[in-house]
PQR file of N, CA, C, O and H, with PARSE charges and radii, in Angstrom:
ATOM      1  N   UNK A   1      12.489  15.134  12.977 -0.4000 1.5000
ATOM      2  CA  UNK A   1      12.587  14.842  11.564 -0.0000 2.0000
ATOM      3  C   UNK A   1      13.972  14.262  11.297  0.5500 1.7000
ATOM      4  O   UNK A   1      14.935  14.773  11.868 -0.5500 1.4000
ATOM      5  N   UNK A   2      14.203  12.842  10.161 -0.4000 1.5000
ATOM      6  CA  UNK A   2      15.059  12.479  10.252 -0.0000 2.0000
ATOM      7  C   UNK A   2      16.199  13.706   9.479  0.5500 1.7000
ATOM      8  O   UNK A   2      15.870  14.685   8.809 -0.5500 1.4000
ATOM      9  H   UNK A   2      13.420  12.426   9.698  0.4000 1.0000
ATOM     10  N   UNK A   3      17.142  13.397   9.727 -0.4000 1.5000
ATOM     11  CA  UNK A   3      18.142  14.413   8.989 -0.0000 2.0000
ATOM     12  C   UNK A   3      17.822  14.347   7.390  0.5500 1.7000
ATOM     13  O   UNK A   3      17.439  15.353   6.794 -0.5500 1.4000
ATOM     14  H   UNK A   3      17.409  12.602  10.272  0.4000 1.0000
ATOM     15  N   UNK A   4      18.011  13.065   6.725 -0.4000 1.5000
ATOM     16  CA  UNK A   4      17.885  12.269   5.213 -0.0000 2.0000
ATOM     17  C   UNK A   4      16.958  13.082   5.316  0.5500 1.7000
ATOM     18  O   UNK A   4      16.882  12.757   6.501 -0.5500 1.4000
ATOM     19  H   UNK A   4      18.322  12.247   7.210  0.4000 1.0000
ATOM     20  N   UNK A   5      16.339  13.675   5.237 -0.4000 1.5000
ATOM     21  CA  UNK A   5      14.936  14.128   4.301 -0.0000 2.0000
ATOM     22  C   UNK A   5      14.794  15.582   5.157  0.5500 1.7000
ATOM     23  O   UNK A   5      13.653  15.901   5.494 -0.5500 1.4000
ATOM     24  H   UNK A   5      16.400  13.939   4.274  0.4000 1.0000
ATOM     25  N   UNK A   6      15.589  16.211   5.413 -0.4000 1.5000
ATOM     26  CA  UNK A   6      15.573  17.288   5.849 -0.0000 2.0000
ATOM     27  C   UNK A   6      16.002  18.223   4.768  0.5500 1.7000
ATOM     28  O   UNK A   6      15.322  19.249   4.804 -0.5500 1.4000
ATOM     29  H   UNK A   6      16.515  15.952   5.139  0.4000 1.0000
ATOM     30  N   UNK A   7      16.664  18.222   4.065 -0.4000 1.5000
ATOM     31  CA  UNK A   7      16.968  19.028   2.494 -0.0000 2.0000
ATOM     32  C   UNK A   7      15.665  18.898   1.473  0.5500 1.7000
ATOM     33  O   UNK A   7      15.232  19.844   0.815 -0.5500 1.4000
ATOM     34  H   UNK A   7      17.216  17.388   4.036  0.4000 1.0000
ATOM     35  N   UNK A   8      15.205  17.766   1.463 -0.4000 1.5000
ATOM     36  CA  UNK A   8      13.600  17.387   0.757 -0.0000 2.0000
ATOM     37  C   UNK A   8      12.777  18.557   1.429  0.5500 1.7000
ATOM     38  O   UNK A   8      12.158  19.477   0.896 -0.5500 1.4000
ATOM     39  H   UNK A   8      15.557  16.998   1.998  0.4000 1.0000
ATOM     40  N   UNK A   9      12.961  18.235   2.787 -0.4000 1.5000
ATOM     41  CA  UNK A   9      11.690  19.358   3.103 -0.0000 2.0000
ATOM     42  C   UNK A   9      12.261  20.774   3.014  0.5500 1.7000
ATOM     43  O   UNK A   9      11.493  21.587   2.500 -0.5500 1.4000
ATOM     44  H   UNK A   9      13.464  17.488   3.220  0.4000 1.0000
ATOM     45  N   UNK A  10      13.224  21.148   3.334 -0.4000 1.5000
ATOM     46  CA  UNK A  10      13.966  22.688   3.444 -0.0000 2.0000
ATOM     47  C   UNK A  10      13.256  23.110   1.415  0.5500 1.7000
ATOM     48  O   UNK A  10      12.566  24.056   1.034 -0.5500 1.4000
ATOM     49  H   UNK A  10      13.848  20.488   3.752  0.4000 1.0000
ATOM     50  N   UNK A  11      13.799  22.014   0.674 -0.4000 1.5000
ATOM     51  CA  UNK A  11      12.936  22.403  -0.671 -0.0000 2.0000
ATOM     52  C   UNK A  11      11.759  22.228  -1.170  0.5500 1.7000
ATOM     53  O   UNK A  11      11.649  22.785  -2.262 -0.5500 1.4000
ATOM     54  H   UNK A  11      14.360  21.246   0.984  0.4000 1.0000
ATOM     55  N   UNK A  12      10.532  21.508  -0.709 -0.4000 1.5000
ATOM     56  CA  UNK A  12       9.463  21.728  -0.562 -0.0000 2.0000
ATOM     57  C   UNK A  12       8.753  23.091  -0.183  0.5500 1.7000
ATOM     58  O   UNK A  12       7.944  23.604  -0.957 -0.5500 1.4000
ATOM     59  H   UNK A  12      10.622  21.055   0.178  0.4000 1.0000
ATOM     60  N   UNK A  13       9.135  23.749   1.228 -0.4000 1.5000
ATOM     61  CA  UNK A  13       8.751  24.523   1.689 -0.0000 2.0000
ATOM     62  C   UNK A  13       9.354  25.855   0.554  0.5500 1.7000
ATOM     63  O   UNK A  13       8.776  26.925   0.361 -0.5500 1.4000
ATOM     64  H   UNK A  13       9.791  23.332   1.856  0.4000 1.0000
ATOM     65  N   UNK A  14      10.143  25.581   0.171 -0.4000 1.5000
ATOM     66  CA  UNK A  14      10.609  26.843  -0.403 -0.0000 2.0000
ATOM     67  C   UNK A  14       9.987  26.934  -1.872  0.5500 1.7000
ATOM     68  O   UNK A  14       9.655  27.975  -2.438 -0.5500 1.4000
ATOM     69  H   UNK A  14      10.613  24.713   0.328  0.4000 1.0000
ATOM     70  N   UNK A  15       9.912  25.873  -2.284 -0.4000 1.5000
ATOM     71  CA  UNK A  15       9.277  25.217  -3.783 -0.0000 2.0000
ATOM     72  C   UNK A  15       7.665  26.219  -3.469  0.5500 1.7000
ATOM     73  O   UNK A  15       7.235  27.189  -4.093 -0.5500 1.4000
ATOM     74  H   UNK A  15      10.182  25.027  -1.824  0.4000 1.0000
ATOM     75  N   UNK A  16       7.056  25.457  -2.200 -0.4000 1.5000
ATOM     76  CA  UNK A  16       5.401  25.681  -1.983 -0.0000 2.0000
ATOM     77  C   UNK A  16       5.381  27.483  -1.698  0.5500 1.7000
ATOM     78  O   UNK A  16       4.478  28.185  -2.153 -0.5500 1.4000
ATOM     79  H   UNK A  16       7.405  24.669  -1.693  0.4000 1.0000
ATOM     80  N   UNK A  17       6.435  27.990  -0.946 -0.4000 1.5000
ATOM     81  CA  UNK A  17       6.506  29.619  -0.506 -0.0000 2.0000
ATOM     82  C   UNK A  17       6.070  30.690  -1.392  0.5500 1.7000
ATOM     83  O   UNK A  17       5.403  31.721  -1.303 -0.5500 1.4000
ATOM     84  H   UNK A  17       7.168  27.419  -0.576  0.4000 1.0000
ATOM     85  N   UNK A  18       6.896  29.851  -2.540 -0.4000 1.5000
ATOM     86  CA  UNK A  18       6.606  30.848  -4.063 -0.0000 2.0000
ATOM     87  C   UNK A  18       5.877  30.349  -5.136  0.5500 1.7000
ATOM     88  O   UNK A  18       6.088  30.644  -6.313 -0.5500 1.4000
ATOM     89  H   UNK A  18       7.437  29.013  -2.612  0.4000 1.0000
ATOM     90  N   UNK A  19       4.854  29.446  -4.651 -0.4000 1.5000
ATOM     91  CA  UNK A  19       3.806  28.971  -5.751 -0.0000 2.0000
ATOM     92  C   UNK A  19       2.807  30.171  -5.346  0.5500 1.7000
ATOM     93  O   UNK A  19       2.788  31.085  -4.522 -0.5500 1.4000
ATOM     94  H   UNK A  19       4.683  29.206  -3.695  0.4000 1.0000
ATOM     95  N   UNK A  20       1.769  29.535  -6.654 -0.4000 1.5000
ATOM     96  CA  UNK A  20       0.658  30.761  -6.914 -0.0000 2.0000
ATOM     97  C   UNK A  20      -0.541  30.051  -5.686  0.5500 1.7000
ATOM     98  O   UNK A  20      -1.566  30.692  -5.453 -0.5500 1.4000
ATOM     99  H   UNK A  20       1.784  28.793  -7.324  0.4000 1.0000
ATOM    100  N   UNK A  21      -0.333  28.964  -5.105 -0.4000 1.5000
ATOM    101  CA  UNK A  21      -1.199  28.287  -4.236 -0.0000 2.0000
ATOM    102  C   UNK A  21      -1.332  29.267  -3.141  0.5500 1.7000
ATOM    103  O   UNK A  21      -2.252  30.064  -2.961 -0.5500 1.4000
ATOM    104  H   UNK A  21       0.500  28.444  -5.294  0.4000 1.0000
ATOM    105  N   UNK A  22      -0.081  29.047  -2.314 -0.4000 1.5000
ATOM    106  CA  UNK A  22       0.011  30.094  -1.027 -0.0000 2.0000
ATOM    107  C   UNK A  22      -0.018  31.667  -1.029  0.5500 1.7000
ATOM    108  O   UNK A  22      -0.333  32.431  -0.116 -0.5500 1.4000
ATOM    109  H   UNK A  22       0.667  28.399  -2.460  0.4000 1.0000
ATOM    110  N   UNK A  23       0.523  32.018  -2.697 -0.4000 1.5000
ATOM    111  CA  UNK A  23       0.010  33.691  -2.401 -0.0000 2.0000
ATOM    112  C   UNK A  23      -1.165  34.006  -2.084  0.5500 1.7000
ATOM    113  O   UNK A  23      -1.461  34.601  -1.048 -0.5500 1.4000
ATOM    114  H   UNK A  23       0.779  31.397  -3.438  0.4000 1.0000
ATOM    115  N   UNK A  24      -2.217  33.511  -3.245 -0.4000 1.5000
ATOM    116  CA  UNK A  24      -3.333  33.574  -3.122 -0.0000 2.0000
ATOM    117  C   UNK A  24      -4.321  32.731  -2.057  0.5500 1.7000
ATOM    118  O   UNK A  24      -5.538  32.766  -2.242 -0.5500 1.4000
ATOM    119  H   UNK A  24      -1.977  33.028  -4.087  0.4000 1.0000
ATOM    120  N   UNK A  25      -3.750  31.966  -0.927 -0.4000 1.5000
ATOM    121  CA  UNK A  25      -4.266  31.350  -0.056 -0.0000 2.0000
ATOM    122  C   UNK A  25      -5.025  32.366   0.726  0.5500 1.7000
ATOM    123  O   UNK A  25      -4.450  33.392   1.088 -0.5500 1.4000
ATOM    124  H   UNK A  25      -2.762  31.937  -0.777  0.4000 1.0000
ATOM    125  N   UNK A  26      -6.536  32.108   1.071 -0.4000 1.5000
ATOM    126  CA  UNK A  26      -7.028  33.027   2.235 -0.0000 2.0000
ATOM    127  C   UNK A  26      -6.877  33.119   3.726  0.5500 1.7000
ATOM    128  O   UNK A  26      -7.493  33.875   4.478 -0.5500 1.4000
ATOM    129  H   UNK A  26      -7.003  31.274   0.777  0.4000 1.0000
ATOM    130  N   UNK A  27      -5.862  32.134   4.068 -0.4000 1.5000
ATOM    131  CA  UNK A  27      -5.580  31.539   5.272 -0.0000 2.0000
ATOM    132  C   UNK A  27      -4.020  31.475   5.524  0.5500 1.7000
ATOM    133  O   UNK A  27      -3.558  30.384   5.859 -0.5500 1.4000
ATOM    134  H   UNK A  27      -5.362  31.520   3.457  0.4000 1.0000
ATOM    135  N   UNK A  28      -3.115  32.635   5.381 -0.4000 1.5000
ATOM    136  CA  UNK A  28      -1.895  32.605   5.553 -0.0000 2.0000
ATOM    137  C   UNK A  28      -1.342  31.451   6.358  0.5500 1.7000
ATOM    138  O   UNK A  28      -0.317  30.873   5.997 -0.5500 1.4000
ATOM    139  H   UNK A  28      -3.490  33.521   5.110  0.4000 1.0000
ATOM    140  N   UNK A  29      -2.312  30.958   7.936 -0.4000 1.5000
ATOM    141  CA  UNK A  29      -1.601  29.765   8.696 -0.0000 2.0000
ATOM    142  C   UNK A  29      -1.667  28.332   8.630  0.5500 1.7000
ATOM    143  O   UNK A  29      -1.250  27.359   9.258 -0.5500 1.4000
ATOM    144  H   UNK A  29      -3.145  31.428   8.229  0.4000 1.0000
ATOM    145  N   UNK A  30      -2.464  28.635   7.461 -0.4000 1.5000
ATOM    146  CA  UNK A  30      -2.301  27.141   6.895 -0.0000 2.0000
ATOM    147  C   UNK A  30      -2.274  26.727   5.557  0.5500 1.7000
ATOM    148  O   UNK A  30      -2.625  25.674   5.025 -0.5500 1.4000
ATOM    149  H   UNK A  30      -2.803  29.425   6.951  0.4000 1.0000
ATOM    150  N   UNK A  31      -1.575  28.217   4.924 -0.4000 1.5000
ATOM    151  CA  UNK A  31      -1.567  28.077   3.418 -0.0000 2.0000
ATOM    152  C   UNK A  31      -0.663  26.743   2.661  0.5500 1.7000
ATOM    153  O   UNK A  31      -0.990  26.057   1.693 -0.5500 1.4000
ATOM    154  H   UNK A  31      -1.290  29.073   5.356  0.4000 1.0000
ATOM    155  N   UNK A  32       0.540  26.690   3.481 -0.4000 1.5000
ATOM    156  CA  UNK A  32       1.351  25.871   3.017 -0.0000 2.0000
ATOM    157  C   UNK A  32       0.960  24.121   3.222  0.5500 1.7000
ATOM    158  O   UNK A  32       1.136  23.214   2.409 -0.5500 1.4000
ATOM    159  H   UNK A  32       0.806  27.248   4.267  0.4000 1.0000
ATOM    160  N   UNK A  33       0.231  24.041   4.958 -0.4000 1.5000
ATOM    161  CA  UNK A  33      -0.154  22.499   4.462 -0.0000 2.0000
ATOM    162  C   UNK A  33      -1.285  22.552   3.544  0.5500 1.7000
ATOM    163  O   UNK A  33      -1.420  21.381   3.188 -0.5500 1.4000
ATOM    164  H   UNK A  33       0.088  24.778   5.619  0.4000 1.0000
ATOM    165  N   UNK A  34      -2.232  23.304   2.924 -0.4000 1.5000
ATOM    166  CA  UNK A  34      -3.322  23.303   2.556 -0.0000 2.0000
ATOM    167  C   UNK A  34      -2.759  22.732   0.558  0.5500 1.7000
ATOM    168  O   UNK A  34      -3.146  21.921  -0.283 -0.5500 1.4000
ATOM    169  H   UNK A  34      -2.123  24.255   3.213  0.4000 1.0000
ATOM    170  N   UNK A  35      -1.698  23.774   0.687 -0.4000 1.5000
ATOM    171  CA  UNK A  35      -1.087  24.058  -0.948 -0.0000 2.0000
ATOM    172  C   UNK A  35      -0.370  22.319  -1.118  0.5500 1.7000
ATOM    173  O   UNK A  35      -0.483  21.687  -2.168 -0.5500 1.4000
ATOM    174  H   UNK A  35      -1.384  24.433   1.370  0.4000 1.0000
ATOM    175  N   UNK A  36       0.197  21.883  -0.137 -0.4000 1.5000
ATOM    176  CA  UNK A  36       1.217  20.677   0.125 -0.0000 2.0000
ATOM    177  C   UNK A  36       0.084  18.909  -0.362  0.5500 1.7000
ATOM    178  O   UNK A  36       0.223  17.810  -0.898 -0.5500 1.4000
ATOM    179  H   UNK A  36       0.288  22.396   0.716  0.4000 1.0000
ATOM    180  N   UNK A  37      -0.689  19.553   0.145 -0.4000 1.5000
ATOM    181  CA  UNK A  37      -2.206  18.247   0.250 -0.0000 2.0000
ATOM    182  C   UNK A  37      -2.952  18.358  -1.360  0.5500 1.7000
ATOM    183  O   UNK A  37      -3.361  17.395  -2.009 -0.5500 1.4000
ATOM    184  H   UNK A  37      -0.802  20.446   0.581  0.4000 1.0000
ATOM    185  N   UNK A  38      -2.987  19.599  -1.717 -0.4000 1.5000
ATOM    186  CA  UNK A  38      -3.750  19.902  -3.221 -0.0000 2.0000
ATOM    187  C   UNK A  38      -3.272  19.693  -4.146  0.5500 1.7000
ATOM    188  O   UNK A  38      -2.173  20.246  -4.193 -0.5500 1.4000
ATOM    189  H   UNK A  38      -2.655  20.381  -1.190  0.4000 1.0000
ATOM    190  N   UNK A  39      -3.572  18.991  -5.243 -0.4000 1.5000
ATOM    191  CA  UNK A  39      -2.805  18.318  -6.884 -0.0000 2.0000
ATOM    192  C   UNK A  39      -3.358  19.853  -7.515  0.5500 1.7000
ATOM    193  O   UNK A  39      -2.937  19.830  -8.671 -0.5500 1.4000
ATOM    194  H   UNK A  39      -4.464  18.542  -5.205  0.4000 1.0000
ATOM    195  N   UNK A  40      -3.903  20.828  -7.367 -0.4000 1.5000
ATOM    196  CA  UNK A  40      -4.490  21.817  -8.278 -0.0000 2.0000
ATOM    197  C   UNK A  40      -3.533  22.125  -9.196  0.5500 1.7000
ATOM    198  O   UNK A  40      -2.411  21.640  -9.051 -0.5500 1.4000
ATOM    199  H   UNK A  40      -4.245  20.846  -6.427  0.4000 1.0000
ATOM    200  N   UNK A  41      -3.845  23.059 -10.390 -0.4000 1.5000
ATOM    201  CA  UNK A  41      -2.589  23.544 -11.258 -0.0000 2.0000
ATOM    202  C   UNK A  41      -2.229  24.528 -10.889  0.5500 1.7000
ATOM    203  O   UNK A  41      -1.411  25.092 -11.616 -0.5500 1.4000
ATOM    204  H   UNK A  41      -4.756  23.453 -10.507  0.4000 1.0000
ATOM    205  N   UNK A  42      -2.735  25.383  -9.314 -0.4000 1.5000
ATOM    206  CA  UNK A  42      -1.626  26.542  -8.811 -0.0000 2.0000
ATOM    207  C   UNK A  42      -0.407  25.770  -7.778  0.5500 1.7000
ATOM    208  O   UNK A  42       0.176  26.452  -6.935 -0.5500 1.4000
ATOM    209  H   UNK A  42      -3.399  24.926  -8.723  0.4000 1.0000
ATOM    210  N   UNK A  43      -0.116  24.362  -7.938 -0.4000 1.5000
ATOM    211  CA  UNK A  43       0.946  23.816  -7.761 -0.0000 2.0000
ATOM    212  C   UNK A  43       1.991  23.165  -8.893  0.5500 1.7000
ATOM    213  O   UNK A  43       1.701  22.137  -9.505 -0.5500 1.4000
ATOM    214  H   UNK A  43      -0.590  23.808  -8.622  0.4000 1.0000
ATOM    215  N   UNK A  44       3.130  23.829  -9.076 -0.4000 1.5000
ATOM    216  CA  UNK A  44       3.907  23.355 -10.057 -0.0000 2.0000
ATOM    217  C   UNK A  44       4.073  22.125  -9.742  0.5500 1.7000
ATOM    218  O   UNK A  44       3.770  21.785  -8.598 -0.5500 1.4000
ATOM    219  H   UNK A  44       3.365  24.664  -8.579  0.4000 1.0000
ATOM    220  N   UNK A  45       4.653  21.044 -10.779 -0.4000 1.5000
ATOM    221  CA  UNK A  45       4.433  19.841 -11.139 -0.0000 2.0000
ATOM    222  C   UNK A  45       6.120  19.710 -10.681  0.5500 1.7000
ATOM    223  O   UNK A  45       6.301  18.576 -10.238 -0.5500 1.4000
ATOM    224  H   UNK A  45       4.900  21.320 -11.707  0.4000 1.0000
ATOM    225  N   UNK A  46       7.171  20.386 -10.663 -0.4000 1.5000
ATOM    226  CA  UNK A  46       7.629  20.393  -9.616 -0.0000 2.0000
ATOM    227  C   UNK A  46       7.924  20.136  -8.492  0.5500 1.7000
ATOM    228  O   UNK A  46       8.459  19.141  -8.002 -0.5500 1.4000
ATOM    229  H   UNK A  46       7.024  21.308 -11.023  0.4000 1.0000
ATOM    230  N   UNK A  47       7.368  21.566  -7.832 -0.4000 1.5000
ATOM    231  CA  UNK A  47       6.601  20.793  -6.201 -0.0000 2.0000
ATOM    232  C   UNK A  47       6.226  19.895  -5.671  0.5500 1.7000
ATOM    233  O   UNK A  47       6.563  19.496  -4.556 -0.5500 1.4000
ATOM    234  H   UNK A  47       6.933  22.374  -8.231  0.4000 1.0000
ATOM    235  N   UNK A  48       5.060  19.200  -6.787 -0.4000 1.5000
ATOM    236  CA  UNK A  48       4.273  18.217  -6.426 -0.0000 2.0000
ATOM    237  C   UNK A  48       5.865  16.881  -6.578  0.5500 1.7000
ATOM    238  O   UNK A  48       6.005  16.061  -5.671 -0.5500 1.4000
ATOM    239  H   UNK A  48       4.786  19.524  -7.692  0.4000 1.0000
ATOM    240  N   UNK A  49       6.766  16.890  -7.671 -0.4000 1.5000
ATOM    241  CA  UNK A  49       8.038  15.771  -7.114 -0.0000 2.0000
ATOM    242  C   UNK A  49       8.674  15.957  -6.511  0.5500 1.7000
ATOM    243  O   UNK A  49       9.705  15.288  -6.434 -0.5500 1.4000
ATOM    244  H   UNK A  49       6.652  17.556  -8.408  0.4000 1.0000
ATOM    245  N   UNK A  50       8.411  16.974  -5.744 -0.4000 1.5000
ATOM    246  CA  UNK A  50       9.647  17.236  -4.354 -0.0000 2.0000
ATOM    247  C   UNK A  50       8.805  16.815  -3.115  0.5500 1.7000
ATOM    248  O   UNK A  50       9.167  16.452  -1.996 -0.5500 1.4000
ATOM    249  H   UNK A  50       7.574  17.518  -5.807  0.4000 1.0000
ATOM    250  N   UNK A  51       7.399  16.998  -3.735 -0.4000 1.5000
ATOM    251  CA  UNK A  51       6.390  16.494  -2.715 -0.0000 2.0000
ATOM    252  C   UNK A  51       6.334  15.095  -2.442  0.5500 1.7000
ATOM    253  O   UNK A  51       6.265  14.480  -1.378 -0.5500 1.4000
ATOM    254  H   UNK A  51       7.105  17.294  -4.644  0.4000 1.0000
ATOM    255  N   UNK A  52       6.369  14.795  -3.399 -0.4000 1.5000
ATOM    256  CA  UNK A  52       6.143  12.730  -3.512 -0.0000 2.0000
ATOM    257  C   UNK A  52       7.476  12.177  -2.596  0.5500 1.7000
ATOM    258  O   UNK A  52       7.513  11.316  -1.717 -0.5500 1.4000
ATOM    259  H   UNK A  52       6.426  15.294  -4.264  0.4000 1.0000
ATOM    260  N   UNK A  53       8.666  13.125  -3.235 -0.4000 1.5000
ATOM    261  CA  UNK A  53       9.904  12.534  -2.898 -0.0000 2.0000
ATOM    262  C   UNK A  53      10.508  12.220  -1.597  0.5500 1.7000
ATOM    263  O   UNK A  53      11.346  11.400  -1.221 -0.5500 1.4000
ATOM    264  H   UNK A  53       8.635  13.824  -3.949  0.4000 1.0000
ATOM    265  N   UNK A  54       9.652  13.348  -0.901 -0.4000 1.5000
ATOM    266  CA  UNK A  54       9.171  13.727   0.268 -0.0000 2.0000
ATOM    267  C   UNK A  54       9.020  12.212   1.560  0.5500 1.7000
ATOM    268  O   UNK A  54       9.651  11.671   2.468 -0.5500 1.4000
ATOM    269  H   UNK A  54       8.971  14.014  -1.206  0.4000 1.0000
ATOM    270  N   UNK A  55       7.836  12.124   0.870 -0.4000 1.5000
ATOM    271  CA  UNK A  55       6.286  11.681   1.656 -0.0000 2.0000
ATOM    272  C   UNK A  55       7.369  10.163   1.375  0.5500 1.7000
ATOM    273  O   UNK A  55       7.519   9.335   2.273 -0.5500 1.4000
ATOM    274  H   UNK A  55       7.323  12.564   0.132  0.4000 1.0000
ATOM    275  N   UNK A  56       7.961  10.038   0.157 -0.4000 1.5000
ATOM    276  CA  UNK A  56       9.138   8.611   0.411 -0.0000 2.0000
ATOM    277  C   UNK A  56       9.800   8.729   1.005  0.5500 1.7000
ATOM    278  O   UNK A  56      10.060   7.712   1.647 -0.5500 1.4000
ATOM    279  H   UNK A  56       7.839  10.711  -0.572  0.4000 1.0000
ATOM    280  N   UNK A  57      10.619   9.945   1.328 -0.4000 1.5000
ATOM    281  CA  UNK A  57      11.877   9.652   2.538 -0.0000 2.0000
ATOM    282  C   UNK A  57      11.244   9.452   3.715  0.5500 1.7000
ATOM    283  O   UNK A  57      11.819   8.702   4.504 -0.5500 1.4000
ATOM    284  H   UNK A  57      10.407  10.772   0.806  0.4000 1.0000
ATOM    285  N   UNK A  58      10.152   9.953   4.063 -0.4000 1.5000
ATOM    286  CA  UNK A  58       9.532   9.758   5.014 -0.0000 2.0000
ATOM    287  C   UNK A  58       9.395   8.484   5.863  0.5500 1.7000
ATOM    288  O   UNK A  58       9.973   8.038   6.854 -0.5500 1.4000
ATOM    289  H   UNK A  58       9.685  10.563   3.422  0.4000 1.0000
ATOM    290  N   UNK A  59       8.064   7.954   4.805 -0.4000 1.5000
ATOM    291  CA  UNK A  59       7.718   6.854   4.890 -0.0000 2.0000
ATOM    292  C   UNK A  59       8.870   5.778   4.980  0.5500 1.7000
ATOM    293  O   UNK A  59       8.735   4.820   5.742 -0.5500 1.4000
ATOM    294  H   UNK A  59       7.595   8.317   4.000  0.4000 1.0000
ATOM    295  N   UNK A  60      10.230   5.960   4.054 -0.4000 1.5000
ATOM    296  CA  UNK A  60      11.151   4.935   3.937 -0.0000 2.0000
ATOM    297  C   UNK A  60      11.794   5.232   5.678  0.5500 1.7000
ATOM    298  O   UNK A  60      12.453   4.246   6.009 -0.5500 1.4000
ATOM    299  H   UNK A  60      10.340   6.739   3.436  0.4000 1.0000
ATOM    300  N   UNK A  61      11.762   6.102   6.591 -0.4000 1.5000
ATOM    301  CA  UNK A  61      12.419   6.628   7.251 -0.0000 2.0000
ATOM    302  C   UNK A  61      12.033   5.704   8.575  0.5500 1.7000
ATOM    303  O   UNK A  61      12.766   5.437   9.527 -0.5500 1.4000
ATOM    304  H   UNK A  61      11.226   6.902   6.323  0.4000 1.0000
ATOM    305  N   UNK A  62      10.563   5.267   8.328 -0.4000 1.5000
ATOM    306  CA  UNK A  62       9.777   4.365   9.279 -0.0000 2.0000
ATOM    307  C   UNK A  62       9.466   3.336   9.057  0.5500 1.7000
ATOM    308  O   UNK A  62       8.568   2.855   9.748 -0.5500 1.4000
ATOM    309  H   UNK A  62       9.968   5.483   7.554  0.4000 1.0000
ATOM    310  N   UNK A  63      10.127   2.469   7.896 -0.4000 1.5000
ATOM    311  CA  UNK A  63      10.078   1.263   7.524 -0.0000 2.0000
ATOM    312  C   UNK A  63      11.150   0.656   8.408  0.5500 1.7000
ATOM    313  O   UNK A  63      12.297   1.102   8.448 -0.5500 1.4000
ATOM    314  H   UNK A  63      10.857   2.860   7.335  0.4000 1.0000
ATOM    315  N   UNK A  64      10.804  -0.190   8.983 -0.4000 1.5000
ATOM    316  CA  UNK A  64      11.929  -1.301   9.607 -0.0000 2.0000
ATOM    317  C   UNK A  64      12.649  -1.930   8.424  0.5500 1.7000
ATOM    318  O   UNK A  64      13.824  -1.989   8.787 -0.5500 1.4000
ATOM    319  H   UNK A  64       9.873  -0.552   8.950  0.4000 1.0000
ATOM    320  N   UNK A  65      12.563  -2.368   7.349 -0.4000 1.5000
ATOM    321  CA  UNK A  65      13.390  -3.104   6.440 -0.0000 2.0000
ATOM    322  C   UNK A  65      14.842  -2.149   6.020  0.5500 1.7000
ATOM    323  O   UNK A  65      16.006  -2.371   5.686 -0.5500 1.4000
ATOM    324  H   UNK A  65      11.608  -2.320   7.054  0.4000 1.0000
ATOM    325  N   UNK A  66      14.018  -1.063   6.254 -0.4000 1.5000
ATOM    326  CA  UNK A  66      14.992   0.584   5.575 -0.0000 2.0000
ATOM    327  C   UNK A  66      15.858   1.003   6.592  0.5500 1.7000
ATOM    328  O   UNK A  66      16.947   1.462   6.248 -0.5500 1.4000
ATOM    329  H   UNK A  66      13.072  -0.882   6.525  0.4000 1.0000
ATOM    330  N   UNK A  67      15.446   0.897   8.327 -0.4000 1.5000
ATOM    331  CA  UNK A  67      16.115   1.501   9.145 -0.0000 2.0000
ATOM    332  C   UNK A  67      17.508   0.535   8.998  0.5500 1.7000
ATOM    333  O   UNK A  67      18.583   1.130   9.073 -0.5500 1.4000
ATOM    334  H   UNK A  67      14.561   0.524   8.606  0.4000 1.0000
ATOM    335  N   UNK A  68      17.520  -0.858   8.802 -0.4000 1.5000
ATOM    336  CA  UNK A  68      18.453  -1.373   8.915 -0.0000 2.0000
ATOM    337  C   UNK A  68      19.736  -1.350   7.770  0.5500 1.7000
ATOM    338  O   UNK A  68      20.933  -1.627   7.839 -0.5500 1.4000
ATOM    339  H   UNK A  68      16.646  -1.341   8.741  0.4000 1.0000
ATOM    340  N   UNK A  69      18.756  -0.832   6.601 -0.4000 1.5000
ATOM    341  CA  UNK A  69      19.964  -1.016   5.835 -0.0000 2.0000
ATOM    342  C   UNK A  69      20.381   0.742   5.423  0.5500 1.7000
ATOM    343  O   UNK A  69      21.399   1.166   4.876 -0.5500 1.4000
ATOM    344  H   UNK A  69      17.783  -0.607   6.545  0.4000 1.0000
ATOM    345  N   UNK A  70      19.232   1.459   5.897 -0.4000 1.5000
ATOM    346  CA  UNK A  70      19.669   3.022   5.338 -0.0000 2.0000
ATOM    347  C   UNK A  70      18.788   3.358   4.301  0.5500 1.7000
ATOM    348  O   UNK A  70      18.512   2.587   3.382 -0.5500 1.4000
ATOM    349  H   UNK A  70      18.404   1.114   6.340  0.4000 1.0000
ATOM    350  N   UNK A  71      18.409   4.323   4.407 -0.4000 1.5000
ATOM    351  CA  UNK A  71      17.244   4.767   3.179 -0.0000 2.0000
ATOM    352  C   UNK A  71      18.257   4.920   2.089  0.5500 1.7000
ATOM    353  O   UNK A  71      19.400   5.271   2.383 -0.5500 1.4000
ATOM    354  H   UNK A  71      18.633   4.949   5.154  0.4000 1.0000
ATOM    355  N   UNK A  72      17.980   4.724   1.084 -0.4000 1.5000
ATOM    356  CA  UNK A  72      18.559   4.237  -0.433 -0.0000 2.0000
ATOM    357  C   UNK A  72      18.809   5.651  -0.845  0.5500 1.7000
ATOM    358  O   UNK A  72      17.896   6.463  -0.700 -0.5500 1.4000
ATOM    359  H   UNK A  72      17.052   4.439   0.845  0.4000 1.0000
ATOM    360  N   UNK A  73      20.277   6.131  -1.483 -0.4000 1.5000
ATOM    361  CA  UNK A  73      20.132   7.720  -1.955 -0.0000 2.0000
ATOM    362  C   UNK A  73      20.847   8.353  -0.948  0.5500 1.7000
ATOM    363  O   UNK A  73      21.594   9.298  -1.203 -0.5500 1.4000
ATOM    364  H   UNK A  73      21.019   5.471  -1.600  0.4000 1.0000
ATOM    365  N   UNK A  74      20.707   7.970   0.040 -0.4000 1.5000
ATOM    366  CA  UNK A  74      21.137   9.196   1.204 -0.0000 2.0000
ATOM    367  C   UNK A  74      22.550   8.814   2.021  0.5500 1.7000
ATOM    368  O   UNK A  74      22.992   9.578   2.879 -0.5500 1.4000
ATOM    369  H   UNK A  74      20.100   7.203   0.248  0.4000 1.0000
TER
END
């Protein structure tokens, strides 16, 4: 994982830990990708922009146009 988007995810996971998604998940080992993939309203709206913000550092992380100049922000 690139470093740049390693604080995104350290707060995602912590964002998704204490939603009402994963308490109530019936599947503790896959509560969190399950909660991460779902728009439901036991995901704060929140989450879901730490989620998006995410899935951009990401994606910007594997763009060739981006590797050269640096993901934007970081």
């Amino acid at each position: 994982m690139g470093k740049s988007c390693k604080g995104l995810f350290d707060e995602l996971v912590r964002c998704l830990s204490n939603s009402d998604c994963v308490k109530n998940h019936p599947d503790r080992k896959t509560a969190l990708k399950d909660c991460a993939k779902s728009n439901g309203s036991d995901v704060s709206d929140y989450c879901k922009g730490v989620r998006d913000s995410y899935y951009k550092c990401r994606r910007a992380a594997f763009d060739m146009r981006k590797r050269i100049s640096g993901v934007p922000g970081y």
